[in-house]
C-alpha positions as CSV (number, residue, x, y, z in Angstrom):
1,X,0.0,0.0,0.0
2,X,1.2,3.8,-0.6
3,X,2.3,5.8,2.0
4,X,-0.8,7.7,1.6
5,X,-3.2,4.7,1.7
6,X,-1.2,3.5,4.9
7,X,-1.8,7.2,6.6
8,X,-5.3,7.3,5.5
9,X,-5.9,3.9,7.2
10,X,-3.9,4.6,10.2
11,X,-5.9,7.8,10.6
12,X,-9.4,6.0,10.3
13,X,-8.2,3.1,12.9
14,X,-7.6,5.9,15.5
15,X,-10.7,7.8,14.9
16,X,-12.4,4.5,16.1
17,X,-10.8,4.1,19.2
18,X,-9.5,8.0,20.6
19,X,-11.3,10.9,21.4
20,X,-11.4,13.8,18.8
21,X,-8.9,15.7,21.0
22,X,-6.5,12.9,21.3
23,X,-7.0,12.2,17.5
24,X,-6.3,16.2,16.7
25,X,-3.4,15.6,18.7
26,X,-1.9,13.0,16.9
27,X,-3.0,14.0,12.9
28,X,-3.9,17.8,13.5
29,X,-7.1,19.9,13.6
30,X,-7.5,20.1,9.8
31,X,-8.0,16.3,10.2
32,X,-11.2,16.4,12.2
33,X,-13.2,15.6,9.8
34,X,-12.0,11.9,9.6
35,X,-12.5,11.5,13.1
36,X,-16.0,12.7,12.7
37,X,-16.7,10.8,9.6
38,X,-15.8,7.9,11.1
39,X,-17.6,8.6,14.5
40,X,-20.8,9.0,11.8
41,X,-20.5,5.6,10.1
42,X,-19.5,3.6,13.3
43,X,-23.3,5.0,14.2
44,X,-24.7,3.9,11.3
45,X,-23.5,0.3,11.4
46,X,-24.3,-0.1,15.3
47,X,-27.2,-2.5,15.6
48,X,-29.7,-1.9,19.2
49,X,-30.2,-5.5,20.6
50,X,-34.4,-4.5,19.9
51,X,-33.9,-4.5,16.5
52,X,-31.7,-7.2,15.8
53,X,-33.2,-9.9,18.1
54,X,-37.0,-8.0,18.6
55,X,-38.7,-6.8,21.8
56,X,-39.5,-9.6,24.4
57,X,-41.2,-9.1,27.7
58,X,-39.6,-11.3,30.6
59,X,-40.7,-12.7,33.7
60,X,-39.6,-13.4,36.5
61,X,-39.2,-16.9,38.4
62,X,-40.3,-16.9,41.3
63,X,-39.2,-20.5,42.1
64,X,-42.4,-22.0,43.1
């Protein structure tokens, strides 16, 4: 891979795991948007447990 591709990709691996400050830190302000873009998409793929596996109503055992 380039040296570019290889920065790109290092860059979008520490968006997913650092804060925005400690990722402006490391790649600079201008870069913010990465960190954001990648914040965004990491949103968009999270599933909630509701609407992968559906709502179910529990109840509680009582034992007897």
């Amino acid at each position: 891979m380039s040296k570019i591709g290889n920065w790109v990709l290092e860059m979008q691996e520490d968006a997913a795991w650092s804060s925005k400050e400690v990722f402006c830190r490391k790649h600079g302000v201008s870069q913010g948007d990465v960190w954001e873009e990648v914040q965004r998409q990491m949103d968009e793929d999270s599933v909630e447990p509701e609407a992968y596996w559906g709502h179910f109503e529990m109840e509680m055992d009582d034992g007897a």
